[in-house]
DODOMAR-12480 format. One record per residue: residue in three letters; x, y, z of N, C-alpha, C, O in turn. Coordinates in steps of 0.1 Angstrom, whole numbers, padded with zeros to 4 digits, always signed. Layout:
N
AlaXYZXYZXYZXYZ
...
***
This chain:
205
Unk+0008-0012+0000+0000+0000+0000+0009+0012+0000+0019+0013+0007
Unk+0005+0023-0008+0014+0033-0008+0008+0046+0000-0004+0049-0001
Unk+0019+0052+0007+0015+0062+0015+0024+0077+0012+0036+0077+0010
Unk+0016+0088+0013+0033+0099+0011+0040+0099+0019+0039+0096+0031
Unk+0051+0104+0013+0062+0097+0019+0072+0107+0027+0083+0104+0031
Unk+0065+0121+0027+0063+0126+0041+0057+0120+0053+0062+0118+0064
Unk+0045+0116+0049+0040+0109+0062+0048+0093+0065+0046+0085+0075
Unk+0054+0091+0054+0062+0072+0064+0076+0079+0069+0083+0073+0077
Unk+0080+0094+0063+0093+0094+0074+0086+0095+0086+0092+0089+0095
Unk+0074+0102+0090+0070+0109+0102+0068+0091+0109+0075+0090+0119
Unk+0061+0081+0106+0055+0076+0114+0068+0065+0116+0069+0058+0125
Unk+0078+0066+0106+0091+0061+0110+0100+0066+0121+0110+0060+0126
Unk+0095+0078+0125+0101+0084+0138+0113+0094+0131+0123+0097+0138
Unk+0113+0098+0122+0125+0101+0112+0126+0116+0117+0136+0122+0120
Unk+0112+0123+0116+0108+0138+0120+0093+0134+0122+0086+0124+0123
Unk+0092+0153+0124+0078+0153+0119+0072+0157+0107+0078+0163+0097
Unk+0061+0156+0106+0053+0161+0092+0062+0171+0087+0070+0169+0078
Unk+0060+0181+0092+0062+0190+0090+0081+0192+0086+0086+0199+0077
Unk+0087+0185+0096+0103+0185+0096+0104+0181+0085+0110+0188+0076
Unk+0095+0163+0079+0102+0158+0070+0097+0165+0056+0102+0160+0045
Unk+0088+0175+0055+0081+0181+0041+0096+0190+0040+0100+0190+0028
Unk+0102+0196+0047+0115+0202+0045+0126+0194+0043+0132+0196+0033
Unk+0129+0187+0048+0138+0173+0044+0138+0173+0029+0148+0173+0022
Unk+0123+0172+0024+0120+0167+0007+0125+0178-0002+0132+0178-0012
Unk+0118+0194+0009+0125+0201-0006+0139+0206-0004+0145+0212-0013
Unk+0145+0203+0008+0163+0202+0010+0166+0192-0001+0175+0196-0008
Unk+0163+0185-0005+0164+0173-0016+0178+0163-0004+0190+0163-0004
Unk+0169+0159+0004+0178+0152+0015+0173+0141+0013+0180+0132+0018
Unk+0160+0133+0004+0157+0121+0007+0158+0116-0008+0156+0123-0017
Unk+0161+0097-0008+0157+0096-0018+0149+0083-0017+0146+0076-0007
Unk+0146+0082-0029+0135+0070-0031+0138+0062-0041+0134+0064-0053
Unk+0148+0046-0036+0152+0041-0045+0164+0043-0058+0166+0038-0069
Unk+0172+0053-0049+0185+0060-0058+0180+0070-0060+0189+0078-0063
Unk+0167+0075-0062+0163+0090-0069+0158+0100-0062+0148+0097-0055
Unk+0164+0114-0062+0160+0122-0053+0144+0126-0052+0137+0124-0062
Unk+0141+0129-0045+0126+0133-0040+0124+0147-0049+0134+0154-0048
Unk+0117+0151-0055+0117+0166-0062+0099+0167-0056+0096+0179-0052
Unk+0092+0157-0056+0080+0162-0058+0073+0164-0045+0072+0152-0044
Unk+0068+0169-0035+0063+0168-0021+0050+0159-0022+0045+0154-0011
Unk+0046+0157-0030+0036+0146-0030+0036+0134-0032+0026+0126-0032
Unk+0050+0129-0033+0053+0113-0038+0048+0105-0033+0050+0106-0020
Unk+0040+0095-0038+0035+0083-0032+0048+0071-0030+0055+0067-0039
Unk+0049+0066-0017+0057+0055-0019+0049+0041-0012+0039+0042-0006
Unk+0055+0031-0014+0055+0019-0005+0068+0014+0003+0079+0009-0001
Unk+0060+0018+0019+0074+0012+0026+0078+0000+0025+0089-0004+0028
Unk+0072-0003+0023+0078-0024+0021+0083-0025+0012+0093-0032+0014
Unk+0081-0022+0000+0093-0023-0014+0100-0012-0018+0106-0015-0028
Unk+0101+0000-0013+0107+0012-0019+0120+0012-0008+0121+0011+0004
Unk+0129+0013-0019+0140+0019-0007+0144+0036-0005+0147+0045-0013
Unk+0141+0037+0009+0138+0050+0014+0152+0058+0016+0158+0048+0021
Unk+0160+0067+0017+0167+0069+0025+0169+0084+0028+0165+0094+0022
Unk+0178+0084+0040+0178+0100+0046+0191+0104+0048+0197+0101+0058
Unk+0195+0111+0039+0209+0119+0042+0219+0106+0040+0231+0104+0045
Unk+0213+0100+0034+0219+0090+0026+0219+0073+0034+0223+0062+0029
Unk+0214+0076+0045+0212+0060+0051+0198+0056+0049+0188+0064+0050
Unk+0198+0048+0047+0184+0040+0041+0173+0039+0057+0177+0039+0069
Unk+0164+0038+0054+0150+0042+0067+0148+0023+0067+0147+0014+0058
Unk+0149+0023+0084+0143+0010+0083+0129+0007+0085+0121+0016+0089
Unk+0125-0004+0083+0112-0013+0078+0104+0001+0089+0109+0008+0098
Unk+0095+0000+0084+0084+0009+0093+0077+0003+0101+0073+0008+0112
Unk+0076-0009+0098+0065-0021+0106+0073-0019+0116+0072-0011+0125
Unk+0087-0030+0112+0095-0032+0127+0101-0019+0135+0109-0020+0145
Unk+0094-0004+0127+0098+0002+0139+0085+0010+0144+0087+0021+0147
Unk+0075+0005+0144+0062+0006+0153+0063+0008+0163+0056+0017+0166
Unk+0070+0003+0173+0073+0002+0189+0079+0017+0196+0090+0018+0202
Unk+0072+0025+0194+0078+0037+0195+0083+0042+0208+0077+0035+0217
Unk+0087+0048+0212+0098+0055+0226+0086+0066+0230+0080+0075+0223
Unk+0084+0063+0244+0072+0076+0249+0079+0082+0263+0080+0075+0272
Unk+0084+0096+0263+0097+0094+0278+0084+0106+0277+0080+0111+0267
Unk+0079+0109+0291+0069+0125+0300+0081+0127+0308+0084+0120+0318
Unk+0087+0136+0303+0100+0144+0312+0090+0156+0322+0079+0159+0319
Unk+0095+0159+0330+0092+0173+0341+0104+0180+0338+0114+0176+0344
Unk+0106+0191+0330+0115+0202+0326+0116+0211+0334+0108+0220+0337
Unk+0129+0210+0340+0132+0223+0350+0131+0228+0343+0129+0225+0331
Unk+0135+0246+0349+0139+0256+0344+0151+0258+0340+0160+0253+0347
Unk+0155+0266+0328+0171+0267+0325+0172+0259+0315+0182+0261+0309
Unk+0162+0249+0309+0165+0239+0302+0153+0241+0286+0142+0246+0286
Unk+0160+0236+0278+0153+0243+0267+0152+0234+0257+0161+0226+0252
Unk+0137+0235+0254+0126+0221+0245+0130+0222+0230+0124+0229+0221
Unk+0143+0213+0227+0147+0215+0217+0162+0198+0214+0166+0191+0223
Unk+0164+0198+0207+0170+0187+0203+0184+0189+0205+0192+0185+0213
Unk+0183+0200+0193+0200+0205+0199+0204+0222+0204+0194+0229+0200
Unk+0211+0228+0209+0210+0239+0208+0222+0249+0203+0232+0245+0208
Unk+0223+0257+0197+0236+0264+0194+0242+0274+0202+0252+0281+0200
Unk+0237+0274+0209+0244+0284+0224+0245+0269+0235+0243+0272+0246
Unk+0246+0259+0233+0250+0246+0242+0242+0245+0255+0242+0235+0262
Unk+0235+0256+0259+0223+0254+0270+0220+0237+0267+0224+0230+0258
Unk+0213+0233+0280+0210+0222+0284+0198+0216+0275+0188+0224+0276
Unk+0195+0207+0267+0179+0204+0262+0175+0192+0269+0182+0184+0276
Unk+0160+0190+0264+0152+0179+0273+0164+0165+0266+0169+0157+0274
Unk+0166+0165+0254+0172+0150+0247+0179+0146+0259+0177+0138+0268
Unk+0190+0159+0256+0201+0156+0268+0197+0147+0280+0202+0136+0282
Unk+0189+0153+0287+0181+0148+0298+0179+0138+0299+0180+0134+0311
Unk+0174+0128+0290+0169+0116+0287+0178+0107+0287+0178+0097+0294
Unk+0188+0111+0276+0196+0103+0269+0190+0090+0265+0192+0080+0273
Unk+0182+0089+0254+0177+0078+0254+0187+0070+0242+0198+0075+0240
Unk+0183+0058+0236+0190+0047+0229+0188+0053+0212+0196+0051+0203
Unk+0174+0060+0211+0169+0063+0200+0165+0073+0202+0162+0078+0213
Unk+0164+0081+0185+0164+0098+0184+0152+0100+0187+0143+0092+0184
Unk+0150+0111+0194+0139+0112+0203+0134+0129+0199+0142+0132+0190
Unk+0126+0139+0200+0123+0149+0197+0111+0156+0206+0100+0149+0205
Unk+0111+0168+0214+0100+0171+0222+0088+0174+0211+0089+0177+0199
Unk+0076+0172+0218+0063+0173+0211+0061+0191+0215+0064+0195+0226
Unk+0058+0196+0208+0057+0216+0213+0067+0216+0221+0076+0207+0223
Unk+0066+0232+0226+0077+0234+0236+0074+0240+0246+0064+0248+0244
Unk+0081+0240+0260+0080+0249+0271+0095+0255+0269+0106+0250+0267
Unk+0091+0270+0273+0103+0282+0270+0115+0278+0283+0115+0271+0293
Unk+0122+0284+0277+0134+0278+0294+0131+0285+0302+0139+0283+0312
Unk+0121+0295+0306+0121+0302+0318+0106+0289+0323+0100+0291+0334
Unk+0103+0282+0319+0090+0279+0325+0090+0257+0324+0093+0249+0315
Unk+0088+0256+0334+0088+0247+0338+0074+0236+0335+0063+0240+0334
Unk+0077+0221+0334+0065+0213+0334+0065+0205+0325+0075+0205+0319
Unk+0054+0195+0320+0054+0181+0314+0056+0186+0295+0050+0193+0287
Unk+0069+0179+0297+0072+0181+0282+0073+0160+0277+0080+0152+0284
Unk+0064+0155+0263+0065+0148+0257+0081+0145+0251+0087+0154+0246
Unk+0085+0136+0251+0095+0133+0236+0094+0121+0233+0095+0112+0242
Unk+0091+0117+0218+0091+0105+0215+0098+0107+0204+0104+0117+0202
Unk+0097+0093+0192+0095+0094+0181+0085+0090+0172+0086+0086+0160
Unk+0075+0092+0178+0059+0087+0168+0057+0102+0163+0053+0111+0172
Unk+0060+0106+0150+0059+0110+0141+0045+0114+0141+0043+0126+0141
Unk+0034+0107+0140+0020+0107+0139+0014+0109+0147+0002+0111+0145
Unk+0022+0109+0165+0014+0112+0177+0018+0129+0175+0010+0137+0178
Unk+0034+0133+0169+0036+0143+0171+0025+0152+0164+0019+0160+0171
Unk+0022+0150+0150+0018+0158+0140+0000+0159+0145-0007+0168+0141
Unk-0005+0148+0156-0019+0152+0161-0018+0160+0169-0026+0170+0168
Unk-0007+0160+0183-0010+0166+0192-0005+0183+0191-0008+0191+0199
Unk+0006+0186+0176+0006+0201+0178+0001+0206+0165+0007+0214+0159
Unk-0010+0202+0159-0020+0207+0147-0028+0215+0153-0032+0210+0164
Unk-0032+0225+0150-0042+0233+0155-0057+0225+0152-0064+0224+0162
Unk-0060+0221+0144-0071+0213+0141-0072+0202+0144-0079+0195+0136
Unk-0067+0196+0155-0071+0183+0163-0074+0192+0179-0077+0186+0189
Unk-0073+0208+0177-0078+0208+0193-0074+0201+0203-0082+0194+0209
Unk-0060+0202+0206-0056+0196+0218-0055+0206+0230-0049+0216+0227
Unk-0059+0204+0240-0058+0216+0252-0048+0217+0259-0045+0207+0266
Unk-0039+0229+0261-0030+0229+0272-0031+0238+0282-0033+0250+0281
Unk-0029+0231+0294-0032+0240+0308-0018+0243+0313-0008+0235+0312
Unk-0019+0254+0319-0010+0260+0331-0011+0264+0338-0023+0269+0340
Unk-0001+0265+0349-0004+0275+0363+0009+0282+0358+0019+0281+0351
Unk+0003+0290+0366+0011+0307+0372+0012+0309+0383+0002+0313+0388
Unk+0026+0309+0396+0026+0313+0406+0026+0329+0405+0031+0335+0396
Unk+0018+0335+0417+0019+0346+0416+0027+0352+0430+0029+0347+0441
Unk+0029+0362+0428+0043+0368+0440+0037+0379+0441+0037+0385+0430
Unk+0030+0386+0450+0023+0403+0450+0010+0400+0450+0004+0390+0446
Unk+0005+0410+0453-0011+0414+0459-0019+0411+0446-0017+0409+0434
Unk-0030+0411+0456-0044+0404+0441-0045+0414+0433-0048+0426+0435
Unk-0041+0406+0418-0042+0412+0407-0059+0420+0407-0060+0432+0406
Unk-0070+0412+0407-0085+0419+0409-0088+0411+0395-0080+0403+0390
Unk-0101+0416+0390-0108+0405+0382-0103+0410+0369-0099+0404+0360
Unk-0106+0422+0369-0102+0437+0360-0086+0426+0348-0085+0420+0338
Unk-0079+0430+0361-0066+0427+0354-0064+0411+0349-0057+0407+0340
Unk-0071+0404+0356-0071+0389+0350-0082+0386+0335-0077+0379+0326
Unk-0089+0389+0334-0099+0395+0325-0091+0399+0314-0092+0392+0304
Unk-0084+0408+0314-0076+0421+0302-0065+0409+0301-0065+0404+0290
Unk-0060+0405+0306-0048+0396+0306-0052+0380+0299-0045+0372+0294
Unk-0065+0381+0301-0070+0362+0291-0073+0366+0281-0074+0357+0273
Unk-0076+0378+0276-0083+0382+0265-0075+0385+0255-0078+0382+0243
Unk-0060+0394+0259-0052+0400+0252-0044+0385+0250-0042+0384+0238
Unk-0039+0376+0256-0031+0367+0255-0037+0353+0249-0031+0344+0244
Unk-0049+0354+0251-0052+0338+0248-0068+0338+0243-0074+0328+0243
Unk-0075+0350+0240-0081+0353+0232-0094+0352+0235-0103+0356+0227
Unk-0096+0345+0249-0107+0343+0259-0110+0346+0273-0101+0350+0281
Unk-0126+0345+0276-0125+0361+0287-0121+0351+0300-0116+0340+0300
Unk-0124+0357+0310-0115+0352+0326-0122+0340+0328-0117+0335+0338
Unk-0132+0330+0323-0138+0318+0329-0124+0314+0329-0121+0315+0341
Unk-0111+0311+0322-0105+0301+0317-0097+0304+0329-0091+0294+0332
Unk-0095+0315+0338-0088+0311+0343-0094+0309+0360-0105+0314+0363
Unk-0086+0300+0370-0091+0301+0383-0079+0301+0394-0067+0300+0391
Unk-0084+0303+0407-0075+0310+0419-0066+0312+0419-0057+0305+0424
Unk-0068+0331+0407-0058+0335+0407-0059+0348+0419-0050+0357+0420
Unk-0068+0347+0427-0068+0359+0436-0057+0357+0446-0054+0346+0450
Unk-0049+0368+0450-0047+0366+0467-0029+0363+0461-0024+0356+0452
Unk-0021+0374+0471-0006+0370+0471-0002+0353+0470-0008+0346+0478
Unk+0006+0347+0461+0012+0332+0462+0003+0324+0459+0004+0313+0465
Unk-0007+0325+0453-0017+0314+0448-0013+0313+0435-0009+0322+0428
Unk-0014+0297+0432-0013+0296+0415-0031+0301+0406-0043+0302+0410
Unk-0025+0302+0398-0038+0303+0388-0035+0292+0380-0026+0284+0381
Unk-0048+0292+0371-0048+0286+0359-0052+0282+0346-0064+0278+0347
Unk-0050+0282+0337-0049+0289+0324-0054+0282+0315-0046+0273+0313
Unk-0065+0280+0308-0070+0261+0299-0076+0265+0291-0081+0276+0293
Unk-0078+0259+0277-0085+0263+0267-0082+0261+0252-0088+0253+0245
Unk-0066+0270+0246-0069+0275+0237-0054+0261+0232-0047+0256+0241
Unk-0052+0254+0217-0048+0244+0215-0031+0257+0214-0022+0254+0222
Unk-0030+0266+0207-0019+0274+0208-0018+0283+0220-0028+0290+0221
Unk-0013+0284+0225-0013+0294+0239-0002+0304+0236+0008+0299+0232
Unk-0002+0317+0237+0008+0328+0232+0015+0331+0247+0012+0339+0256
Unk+0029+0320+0245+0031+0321+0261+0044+0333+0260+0050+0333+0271
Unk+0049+0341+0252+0055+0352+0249+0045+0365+0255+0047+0373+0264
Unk+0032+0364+0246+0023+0378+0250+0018+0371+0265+0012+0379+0273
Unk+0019+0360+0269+0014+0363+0286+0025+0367+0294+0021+0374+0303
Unk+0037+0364+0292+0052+0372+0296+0050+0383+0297+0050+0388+0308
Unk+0046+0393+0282+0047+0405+0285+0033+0411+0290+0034+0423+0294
Unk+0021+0406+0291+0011+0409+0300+0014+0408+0314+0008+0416+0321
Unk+0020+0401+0320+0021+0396+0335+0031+0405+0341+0031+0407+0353
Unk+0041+0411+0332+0052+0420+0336+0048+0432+0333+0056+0440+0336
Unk+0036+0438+0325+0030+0447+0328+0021+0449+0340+0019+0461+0345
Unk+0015+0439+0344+0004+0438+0357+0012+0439+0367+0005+0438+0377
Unk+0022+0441+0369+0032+0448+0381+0040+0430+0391+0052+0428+0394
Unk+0032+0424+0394+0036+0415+0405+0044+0401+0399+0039+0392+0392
Unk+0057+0401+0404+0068+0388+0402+0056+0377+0400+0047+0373+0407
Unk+0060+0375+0386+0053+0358+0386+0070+0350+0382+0075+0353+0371
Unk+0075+0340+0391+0086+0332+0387+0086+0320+0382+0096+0313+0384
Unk+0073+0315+0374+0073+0304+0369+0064+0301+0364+0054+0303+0372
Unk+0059+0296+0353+0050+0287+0343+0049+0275+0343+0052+0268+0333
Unk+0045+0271+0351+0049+0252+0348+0033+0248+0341+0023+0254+0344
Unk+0034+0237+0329+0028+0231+0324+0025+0221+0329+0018+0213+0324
***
């Protein structure tokens, strides 16, 4: 059965969707000695020989068994495979046996459950905007009650929805928390929260 062949690197663990559609027009893969030109190619992994940066992709069946590690990401540490300023990443962390890749990311200032596998096909469901997957956070807060006013202007400007989404955020040192939207703009809640005056030191997911 033939499948594109963007999607058999992804479910090969190779990348994601999206990684390996750039892989094709890098002209990094080929198919059976011949370079990839077209982003649509249909292949068959059972008879086609696949390869990536010049090593051939093994059987896809036999690599179904895919790697599922739920890390807890301190802070300091940054949701990425490799980094070019040598900061610490989740891979590192793992050190697992097989190449592994975080699913979305948490920023290095913010802490909490970061995915890494290589299912290709779990990745490409769970960060599509159109599968609606939900992510929640808390927010410690450091300083006096923000009031409804400022939590309100703060869900709206950052995540595009009014204050239901969030709850006990009143009162010095209480976490809040944040649910809803499948993208969360965790840059514009940075600069919302450092305009609302009071130390928040952490985001954990």
């Amino acid at each position: 059965m033939t499948e594109r062949l963007h999607k058999v690197l992804a479910h090969a663990g190779v990348a994601s969707r999206r990684a390996a559609e750039q892989m094709i027009r890098d002209r990094r893969v080929r198919v059976n000695g011949a370079v990839v030109l077209e982003m649509g190619t249909q292949v068959d992994p059972e008879r086609d020989a696949i390869e990536v940066d010049g090593r051939r992709l093994a059987n896809v069946e036999a690599s179904a068994d895919h790697i599922y590690v739920v890390l807890n990401k301190p802070l300091g540490v940054v949701s990425t495979v490799r980094d070019p300023e040598r900061r610490p990443t989740v891979v590192e962390m793992v050190n697992a046996s097989r190449r592994l890749y975080p699913v979305g990311r948490l920023d290095i200032d913010s802490e909490g459950l970061v995915l890494l596998t290589d299912d290709g096909e779990l990745t490409f469901r769970l960060t599509q905007a159109r599968f609606a997957v939900e992510k929640e956070y808390h927010v410690l807060v450091n300083g006096p009650d923000l009031g409804e006013h400022v939590l309100e202007r703060m869900a709206h400007e950052s995540f595009g929805y009014d204050s239901a989404g969030w709850s006990g955020a009143r009162g010095a040192g209480r976490r809040s928390q944040a649910a809803g939207t499948p993208h969360v703009q965790r840059p514009g809640l940075r600069r919302r929260r450092a305009a609302a005056g009071p130390h928040w030191p952490a985001a954990p997911r």
